[in-house]
N, C-alpha and C positions, 0 to 999 in steps of 0.2 A: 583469241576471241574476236569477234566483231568491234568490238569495243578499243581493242587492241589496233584493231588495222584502220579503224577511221581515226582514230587517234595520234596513231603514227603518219599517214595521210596527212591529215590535217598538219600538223608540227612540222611535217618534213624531214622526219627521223623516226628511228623503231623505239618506240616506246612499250614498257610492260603493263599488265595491268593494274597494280599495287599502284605506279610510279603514275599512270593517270590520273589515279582515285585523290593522289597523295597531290597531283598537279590541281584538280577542281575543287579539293577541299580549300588549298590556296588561293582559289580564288582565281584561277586562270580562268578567262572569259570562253574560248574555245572549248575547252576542256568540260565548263558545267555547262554549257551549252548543250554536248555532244549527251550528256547524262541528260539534261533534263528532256530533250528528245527520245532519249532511251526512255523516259518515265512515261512518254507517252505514248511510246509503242507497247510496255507492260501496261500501260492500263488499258488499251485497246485490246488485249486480248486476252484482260480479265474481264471486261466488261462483256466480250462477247462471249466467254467462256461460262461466267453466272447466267448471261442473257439465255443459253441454250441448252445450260445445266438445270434452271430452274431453282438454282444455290445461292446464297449470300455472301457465304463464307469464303476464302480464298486464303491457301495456306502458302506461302512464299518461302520458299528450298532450298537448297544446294550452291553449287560453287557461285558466286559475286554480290554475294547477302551481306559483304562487307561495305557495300556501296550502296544497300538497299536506302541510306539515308540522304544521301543525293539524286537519289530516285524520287521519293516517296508526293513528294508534293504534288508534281506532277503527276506520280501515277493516279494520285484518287482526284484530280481532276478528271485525269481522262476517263474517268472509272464514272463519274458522277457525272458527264456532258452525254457519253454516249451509252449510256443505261436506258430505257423505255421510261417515259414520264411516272408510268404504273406501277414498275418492279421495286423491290426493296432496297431499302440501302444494301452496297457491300458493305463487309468490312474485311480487312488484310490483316492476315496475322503473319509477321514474317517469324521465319526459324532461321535464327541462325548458330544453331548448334554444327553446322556445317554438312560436309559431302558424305561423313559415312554415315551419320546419321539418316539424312537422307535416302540415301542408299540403301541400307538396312529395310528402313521404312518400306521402299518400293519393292526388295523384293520381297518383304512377308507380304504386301498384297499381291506379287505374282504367284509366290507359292500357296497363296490361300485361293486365290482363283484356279490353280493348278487341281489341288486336292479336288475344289468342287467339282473338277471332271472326271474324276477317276473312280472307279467302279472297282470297291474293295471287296465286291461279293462275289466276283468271280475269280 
């Protein structure tokens, strides 16, 4: 992951990603640095993702939602700086039920946009 390679960068060794999360919970300066950077690039493209959705809500997914708590501060900042003075609060619901769920999820909405194309009368 991204998170993995600047991580490892940064340290000077290959680090995993558990072994990050496990590094910034402790308190390593680098390390919650690198997440809380990362919090602000998720909120930047939640905020432009609601901004151009015309949404509030924002449902938060899949693989590194184990980390979504060394995210979070920062994301709803960046979420609340760069939002339009006018538009609504977000708010973030993360899931971390994890990746199959996830998964599942995304394909019943392809397979349900699928069906809407298909033409069962011929």
């Amino acid at each position: 992951t991204a998170i993995e390679r600047r991580a490892s960068r940064a340290l000077g060794r290959a680090i995993g990603f558990d072994y990050a999360i496990a590094l910034a919970r402790a308190g390593d300066p680098v390390l919650r640095e690198l997440f809380a950077d990362t919090g602000d690039a998720l909120g930047a493209l939640c905020a432009l993702a609601t901004t151009l959705s015309l949404h509030s809500d924002v449902v938060l997914a899949g693989e590194g939602m184990q980390a979504f708590d060394l995210l979070r501060e920062r994301t709803e900042a960046a979420v609340s700086q760069l939002r339009p003075p006018s538009a609504s609060p977000v708010s973030l619901h993360p899931d971390h039920s994890g990746f199959t769920a996830w998964a599942r999820g995304a394909a019943a909405v392809a397979v349900q946009a699928a069906m809407g194309r298909i033409d069962l009368a011929r």
